[in-house]
N, C-alpha and C positions, 0 to 999 in steps of 0.2 A: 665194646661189648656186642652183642648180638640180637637180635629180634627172637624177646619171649612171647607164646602163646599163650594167653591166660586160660584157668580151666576153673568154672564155677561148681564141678562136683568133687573138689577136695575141700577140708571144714576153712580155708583159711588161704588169702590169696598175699604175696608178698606185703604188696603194701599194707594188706590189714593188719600184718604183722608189725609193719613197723609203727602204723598210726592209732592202732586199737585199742582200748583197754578191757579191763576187764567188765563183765556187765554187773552189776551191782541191784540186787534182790531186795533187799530193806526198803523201808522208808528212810528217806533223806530231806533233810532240811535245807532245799538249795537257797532258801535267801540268807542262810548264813553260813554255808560255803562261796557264795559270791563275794560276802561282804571279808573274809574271812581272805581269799584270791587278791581282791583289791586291796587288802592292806599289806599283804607279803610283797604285792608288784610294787606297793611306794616304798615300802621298810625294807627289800632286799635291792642287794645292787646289781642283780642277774638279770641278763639281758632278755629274759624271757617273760611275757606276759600270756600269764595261761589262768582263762576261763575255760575254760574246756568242764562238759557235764554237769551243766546247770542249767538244767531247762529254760536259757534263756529264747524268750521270742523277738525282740531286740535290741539292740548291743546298750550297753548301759551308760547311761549321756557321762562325758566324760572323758571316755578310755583314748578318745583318737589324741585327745589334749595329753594325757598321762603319757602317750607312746611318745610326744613330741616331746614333752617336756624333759622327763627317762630317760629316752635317747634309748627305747627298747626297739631290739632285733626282731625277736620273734614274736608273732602275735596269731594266740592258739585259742579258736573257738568252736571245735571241733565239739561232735559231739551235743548239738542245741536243738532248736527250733526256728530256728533267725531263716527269714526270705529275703531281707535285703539288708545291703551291707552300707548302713545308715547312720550315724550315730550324732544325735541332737549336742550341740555343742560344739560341735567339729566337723572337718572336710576328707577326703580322703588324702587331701595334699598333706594334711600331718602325720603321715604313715611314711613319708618321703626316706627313713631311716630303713625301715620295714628290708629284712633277706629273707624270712620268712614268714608267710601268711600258709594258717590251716584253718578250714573251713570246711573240713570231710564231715557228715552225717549231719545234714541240715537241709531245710527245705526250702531251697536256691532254688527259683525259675532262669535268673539271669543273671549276670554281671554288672554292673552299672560301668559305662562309657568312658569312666573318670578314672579306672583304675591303671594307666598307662602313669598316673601321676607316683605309684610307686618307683618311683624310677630305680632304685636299688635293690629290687627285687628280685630273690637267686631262684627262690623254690615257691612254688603255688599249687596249694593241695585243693579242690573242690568236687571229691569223690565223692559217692553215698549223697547225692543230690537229685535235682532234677531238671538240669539245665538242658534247656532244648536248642538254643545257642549259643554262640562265644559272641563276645563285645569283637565289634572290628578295630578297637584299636589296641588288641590287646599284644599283635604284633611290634609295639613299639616300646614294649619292656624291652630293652636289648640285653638286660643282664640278665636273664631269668633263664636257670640251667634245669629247671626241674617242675616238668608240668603234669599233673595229676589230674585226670575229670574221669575215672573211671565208673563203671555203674550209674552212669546217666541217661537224658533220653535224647543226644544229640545224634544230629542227619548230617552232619558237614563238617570238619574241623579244618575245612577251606582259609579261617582268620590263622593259622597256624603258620605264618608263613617269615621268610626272612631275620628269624630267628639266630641267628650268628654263635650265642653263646648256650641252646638249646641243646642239652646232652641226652636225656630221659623223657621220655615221653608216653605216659599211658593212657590208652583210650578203651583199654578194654571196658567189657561189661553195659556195652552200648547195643542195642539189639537194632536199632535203627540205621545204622553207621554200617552200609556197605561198601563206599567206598572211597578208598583214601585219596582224598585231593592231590593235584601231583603239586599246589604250592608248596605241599612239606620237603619237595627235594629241594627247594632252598635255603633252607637250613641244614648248614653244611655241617656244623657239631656235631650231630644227632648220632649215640653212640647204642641207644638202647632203645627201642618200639615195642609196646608190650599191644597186643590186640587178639581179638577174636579169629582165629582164623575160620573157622565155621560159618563165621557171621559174614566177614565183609570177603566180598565177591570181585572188587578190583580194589588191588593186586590181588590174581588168581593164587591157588594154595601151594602152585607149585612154586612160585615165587617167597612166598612168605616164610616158607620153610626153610629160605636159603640164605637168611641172616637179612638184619637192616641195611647194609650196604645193598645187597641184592633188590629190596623194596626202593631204595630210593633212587638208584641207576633205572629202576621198571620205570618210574615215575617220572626221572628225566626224559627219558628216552622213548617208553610208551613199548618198547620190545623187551623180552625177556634176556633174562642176563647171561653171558657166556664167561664159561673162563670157571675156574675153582674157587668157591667165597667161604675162607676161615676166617677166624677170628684176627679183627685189626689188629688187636692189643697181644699177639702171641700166644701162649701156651695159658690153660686154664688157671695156673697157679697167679701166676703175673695179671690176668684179669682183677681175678680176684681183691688180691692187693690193693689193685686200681682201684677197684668201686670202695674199699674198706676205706681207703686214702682220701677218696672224694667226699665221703657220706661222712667221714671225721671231720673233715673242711668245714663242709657245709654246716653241720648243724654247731661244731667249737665246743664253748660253753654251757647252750642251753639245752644240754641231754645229760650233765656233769649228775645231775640229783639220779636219773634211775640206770648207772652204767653198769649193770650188772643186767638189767631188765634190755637194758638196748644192746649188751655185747650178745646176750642171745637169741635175741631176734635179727642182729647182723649176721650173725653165724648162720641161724634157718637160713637166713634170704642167700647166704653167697652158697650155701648148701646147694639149696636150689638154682642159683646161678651158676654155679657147678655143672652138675647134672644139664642144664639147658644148654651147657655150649658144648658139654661132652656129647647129649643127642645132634647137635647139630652138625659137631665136626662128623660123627657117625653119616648123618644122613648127607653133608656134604660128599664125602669118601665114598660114599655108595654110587651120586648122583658124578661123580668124577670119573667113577669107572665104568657104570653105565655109557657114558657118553665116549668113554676112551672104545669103549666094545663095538660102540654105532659108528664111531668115525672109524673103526677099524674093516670094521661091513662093508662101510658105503666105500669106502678106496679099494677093496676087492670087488666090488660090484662095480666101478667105475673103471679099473681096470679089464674086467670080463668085457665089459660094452668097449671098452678100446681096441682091445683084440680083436674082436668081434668083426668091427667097425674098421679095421688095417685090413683082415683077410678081404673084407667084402671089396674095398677098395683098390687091392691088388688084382682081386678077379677081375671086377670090372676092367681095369685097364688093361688085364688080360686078352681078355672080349675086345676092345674097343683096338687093341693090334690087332689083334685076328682079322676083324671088318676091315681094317685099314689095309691088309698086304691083299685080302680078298679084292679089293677096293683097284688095290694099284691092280692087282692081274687083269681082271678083267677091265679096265683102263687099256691096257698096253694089248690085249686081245682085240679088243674094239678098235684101236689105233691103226694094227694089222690089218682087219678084216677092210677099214676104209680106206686103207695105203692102195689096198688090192683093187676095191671097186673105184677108187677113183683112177688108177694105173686101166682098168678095163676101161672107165669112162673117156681117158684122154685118148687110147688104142681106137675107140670109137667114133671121139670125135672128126675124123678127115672121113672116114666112110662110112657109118653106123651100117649096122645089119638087120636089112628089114624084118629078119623071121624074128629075132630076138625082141624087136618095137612090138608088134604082133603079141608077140608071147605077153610082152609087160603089159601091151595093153589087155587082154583077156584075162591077165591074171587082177588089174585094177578093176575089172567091170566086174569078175566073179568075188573079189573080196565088198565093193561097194554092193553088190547084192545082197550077200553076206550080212552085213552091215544094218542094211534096210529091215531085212528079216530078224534079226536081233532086237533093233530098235521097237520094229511092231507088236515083236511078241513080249517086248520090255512093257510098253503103251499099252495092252491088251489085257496085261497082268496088272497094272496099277486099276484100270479101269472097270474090270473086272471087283480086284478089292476094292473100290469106291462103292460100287454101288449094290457089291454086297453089306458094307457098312450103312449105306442110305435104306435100303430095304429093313435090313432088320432096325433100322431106327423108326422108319415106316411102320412096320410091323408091329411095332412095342407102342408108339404113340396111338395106330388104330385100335390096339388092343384094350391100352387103356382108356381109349375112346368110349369104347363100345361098354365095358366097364363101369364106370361112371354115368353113361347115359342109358344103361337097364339098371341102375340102381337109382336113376332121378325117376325113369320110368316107374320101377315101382314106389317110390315115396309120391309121384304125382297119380296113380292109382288109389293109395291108398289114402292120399287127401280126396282124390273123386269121390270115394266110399262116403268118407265123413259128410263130405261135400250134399250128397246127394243124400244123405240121410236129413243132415240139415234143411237143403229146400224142402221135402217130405215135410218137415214140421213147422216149417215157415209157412207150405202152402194149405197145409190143413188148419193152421192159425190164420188166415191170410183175409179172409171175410168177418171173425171177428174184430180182427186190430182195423179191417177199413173200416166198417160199423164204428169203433170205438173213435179213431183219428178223424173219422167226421164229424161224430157229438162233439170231441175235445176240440175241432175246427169250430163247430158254432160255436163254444163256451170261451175259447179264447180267442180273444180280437188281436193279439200279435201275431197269432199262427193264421188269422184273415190277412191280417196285412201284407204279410211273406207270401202267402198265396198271389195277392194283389201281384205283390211287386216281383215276383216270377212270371205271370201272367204278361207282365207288360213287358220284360224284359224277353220272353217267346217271340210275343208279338212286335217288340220293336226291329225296325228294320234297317236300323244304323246298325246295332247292335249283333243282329243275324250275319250284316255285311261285315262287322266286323271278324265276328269267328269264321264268317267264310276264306275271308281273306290271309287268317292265320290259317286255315289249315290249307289254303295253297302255297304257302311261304314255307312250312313247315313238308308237304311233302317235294317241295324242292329243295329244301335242306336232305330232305331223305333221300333224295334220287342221287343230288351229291356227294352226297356221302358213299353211296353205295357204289356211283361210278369213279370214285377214288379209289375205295378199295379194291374194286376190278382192277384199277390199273396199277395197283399198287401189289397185286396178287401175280401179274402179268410182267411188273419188272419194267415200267416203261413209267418216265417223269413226261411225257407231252401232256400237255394242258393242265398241268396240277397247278401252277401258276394259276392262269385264266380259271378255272373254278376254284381255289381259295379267294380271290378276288370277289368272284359273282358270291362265295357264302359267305361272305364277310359283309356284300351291299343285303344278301338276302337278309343277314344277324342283324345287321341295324334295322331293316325295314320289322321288320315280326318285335325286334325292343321298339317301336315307337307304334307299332301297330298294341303290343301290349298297356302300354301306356293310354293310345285314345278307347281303349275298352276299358280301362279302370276311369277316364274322366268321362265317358257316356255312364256308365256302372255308377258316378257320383252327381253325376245330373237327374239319372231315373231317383236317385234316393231323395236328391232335389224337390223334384215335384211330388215324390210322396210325401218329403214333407212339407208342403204348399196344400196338399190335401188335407192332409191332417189335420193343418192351423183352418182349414176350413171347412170341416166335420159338421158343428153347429151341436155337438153332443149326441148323435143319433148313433145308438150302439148296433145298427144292424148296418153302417155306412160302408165298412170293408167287403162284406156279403154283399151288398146292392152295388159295387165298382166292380167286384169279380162279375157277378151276370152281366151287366153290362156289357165288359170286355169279351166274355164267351157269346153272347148274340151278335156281336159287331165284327164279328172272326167269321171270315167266310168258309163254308164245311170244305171245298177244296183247297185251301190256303195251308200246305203243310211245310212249314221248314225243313226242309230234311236236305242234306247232304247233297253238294253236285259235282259233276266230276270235274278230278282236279286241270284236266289238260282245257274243259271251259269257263271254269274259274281264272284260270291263268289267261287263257285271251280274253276275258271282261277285264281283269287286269292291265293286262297291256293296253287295252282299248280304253282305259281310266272309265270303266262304266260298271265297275265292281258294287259301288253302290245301288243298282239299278236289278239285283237277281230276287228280290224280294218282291219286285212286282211280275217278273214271268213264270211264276209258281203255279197260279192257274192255268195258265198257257200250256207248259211242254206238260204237264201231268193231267192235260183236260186227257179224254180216250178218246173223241175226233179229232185232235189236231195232233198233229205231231211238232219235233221241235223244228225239223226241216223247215214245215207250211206256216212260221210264222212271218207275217210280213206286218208293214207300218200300224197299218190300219188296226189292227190284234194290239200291238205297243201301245199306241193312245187308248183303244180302250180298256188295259190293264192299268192303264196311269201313268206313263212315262209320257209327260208334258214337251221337252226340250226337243226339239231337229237334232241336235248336236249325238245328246243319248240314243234315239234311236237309231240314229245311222252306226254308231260305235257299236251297239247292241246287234245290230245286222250284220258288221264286219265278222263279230267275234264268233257269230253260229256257224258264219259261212268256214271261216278260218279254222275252227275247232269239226267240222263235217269235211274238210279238205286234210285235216291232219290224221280223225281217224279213220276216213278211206282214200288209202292211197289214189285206187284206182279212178277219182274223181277230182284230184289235184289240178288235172290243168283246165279243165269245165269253169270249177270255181275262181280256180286264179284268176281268168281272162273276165272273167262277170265280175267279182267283187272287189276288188283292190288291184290298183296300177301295180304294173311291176317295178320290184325293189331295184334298189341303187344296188351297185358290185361293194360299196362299203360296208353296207348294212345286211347283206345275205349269210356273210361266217356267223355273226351273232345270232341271226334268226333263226340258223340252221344249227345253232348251240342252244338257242331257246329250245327250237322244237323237240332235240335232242333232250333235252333236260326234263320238257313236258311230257314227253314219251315214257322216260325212264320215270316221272314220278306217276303216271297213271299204273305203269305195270309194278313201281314198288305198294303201291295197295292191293294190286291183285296175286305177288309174293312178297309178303313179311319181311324184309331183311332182320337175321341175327342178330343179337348181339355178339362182340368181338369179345366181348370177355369169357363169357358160359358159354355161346355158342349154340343155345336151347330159345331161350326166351327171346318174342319180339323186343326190338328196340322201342324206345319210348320216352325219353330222355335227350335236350338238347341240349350241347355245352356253350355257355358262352361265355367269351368273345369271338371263340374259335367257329363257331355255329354248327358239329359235329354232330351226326345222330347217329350216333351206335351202340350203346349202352341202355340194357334194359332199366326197369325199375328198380329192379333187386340189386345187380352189381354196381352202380351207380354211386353209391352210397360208403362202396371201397375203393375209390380212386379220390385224389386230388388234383390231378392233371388228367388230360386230355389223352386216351390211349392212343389215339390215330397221331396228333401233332405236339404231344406232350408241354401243351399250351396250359398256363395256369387258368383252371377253372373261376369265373367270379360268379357265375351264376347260371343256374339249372332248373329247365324248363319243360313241365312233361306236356308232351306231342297231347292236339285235341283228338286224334287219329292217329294210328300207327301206320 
């Protein structure tokens, strides 16, 4: 038989025909139409037990014992309200006689796991349900020729599998059930597939339309099927027969009571089975010539490309003679032409002829000239295109230079604007908020105490030493930095080595130099709190430590900034601690810094020989550095002269202290903007080239693309 497609817009679909009755409008008495079923099934000898249409909700204790005892075939409960196939008093193993079970128009979720125990089971109806799976062992019915679950809510009929004696199979009326498992091509009987084609999406429609053989070769094989697929069983009449033959079989005896009512519903159905093999041989036939038309195509199109594909072939080899007799002539031309000059050259050889040497050679000087001038003007034209290419790259990168920096121009004009609107309102607030910040100073004694302990931390002069000391360290990272990138702009690696080195001693010194500024930073916190606990509760006590500290500040004693090339030889001279006391000294207006000698030292306070003579080296050393022209006065007067090991270094120092006096008197850029001072120290790498702004969009290092661990803004830029 062939693969029917069901269609739910006609009033009546085969099987309802065969299993449906009529529907019945009255009231009906079904507890004595049950009782009425159960005594016909013991008092007749028909192998048929039919409850069917008595609103049973479940099966009535008893019936599985009566089917055993009986020795009944068929057992019909179509037509109820039953959810499980249960019956108190009995197992399913007493159904062991059972060919058929019907169970169509019931409210089924499932099968129970135990139905494989029918084991003689031909036909199994569970249509007009609501099973959403099959039991997995229902593939071990191996007699079962006729499976019914149509109008249900299953997604799989995957358990359908190795099925041997499996002829019929419907699963229409499944809306969920797209697509058919390919375990059904194991079941090799399967003479009939009734399904959705609308519905299920694999096997595609064009497959489904082309009979059940066709479905089940798709599913073995997972490719569409070739070849012409008619009807297994021959011509429409001979099917026919077949199904009338089989369907007599199957049911025998227990359809003997309505065979007037069942000859006309076999008749619809093979009507119908009719007409579906008669569309299908139609649409095979169609699908036969179709394809007889397309293989008729493509073997003229394949012969066109063969022809095609010969002429091209022939030409070619036409061509490739051609070249080849070209080939030999000029061969055996060339052969000639050398027979000739080497017959001249052996004629030549016992007495050459000077005019003819002459000639060859004039003619090798005017062809290698030839040659040269070619070559230059080849060399002249590339170089030419290069650095018209470098120019207008030039020219586009200055442009957008310029671009971008009258557009910073005007966005930092017009921050000026704001800028200076704001001081304007700052400075005309400026006398009340001090007025107000010094009432709020006397009322609040924590904002005394912050006063205090900035006050001391001004005046301390470890403290001073310390920041002095960072920002000589700091513009010697900046000098190096800057004279890397010279040399790195310049295209030359000499000394990059030796200054990564020095910035690397210089990164450590400035992290441990940061360090003894945060433990002085926790010592002054120290003694203010020593003060504190020693207050005595006098609330004007922060107020009376500030005067103090402002009377005992002497009026010329200003901290202020010194330059870094004599910060650097107090440094090297290890008397960096020591700048705190000649404050008064180089900033009195009679002395200068030249006319300080011993006697000035002691009385500034510097106690030690040791400090003052280091303090004397480093003025003199730092007045020989920035006037050249007094270099050897000073040398020969203040310090012996240096060993030959120690002069490269010192003359890399001086070099170093040079370049960081003159990077505070120009700014170095930053390498990223290119606008803004640098201000920013990377460390471990100890790089300063990166402002404050772009600093913040990097994670490595732009010079040595060193991972950043930590970032330091300059006291000074």
């Amino acid at each position: 038989m062939g693969c029917r497609i069901s269609s739910h817009e006609s009033d009546s679909s085969p099987p309802d025909t065969m299993f449906r009755a009529a529907n019945q409008t009255d009231q009906i008495n079904y507890k004595a139409r049950i009782e009425k079923k159960l005594c016909l099934a013991r008092e007749t000898p028909e192998s048929v037990f039919d409850i069917t249409q008595c609103n049973l909700k479940e099966i009535p204790p008893g019936v599985f014992v009566l089917c055993k005892v009986l020795r009944k075939e068929q057992l019909l409960l179509s037509e109820n309200k039953l959810t499980s196939l249960v019956c108190s008093g009995g197992s399913l193993g007493d159904l062991s006689l059972l060919t058929t079970l019907d169970l169509r128009s019931n409210r089924f979720r499932k099968l129970p796991d135990e139905i494989y125990k029918l084991e003689n089971l031909r036909e199994l109806v569970v249509s007009q349900n609501q099973l959403t799976t099959l039991p997995p062992t229902l593939n071990r019915l191996r007699k079962l020729e006729l499976l019914d679950v149509s109008e249900n809510c299953l997604q799989s009929i995957e358990q359908v599998s190795c099925m041997l004696q499996l002829r019929i199979l419907n699963v229409s009326g499944n809306p969920q059930l797209k697509v058919i498992s390919p375990q059904l091509a194991t079941c090799e009987s399967l003479v009939d597939l009734i399904l959705d084609d609308k519905v299920v999406e694999n096997p595609p429609q064009e497959v489904t339309i082309r009979g059940t053989l066709a479905i089940l070769q798709f599913l073995a094989t997972g490719l569409p099927p070739e070849g012409d697929f008619t009807a297994p069983d021959g011509p429409v009449e001979e099917a026919i027969a077949a199904t009338e033959e089989f369907l007599a079989a199957e049911r025998g005896a227990g359809w003997r009571g309505n065979e007037m009512e069942e000859k006309q519903r076999i008749e619809r159905f093979m009507k119908l089975e009719r007409e579906a093999l008669e569309r299908n041989q139609e649409i095979e036939a169609k699908l036969h010539m179709e394809q007889q038309r397309k293989r008729d195509e493509l073997l003229k199109e394949l012969l066109k490309e063969q022809t095609e594909s010969d002429q091209k072939v022939a030409q070619l080899q036409q061509e490739k003679e051609v070249d080849r007799n070209r080939l030999i002539t000029d061969i055996l031309r060339e052969e000639e032409r050398w027979s000739g000059v080497l017959d001249k050259l052996i004629s030549l050889r016992s007495a050459p002829d000077p005019i003819l040497l002459e000639q060859e050679r004039i003619e090798q000087v005017r062809l290698l000239e030839q040659l040269k001038i070619h070559q230059s003007d080849l060399r002249k034209q590339e170089i030419l295109a290069a650095m018209t290419d470098l120019l207008a790259n030039e020219v586009n990168r200055v442009t957008s230079y310029q671009e971008k920096r009258d557009e910073a121009s005007r966005d930092v004009l017009a921050k000026e604007c704001e800028t200076n609107d704001t001081l304007e309102q700052i400075f005309r607030n400026h006398s009340n908020d001090r007025r107000e910040i010094v009432t709020e100073i006397n009322r609040d004694e924590e904002l005394q105490k912050a006063a205090v302990a900035t006050l001391i931390s001004k005046n301390d002069a470890r403290s001073w030493g310390l920041v002095e000391q960072m920002r000589i360290v700091e513009g010697q990272l900046a000098a190096m930095s800057n004279f890397e990138m010279e040399k790195k702009k310049m295209a030359t690696e000499e000394q990059i080595q030796d200054l990564a080195e020095k910035r690397l001693n210089l990164t450590l010194i400035l992290v441990d130099l940061l360090g003894q500024q945060e433990q002085r930073r926790q010592q002054l916190l120290d003694t203010l709190a020593y003060m504190e606990n020693t207050r005595n509760d006098r609330q004007d006590f922060w107020l009376l430590h500030y005067q103090r500290l402002l009377d005992a500040q002497p009026e010329e004693l200003e901290f202020q900034s010194v330059d870094p090339l004599l910060g650097y030889n107090f440094l090297v001279n290890g008397v960096v601690h020591c700048l705190p006391f000649l404050s008064r000294l180089w900033q009195s207006k009679g002395k200068s810094i030249e006319d300080i000698t011993e006697e000035d030292l002691i009385e500034a306070g510097v106690k030690k020989e040791k400090d003052r003579a280091g303090i004397i080296k480093s003025i003199r050393d730092f007045i020989a550095s920035s006037r050249p022209e007094s270099n050897a006065g000073f040398g020969k007067s203040s310090a012996p002269p240096e060993s030959p090991e120690e002069s490269p270094e010192k003359a890399a120092e001086a070099t170093a202290s040079a370049a960081a006096s003159e990077f505070q008197e120009t700014a170095a850029e930053c390498v990223i903007c290119m606008d803004e001072k640098v201000g920013i120290i990377f460390i471990p790498c100890g790089h300063l080239c990166v402002c404050l702004e772009c600093h913040q969009s990097v994670a490595t290092c732009p010079m040595c693309r060193a991972t950043i661990d930590q970032r330091i803004r300059v006291i000074q830029p």
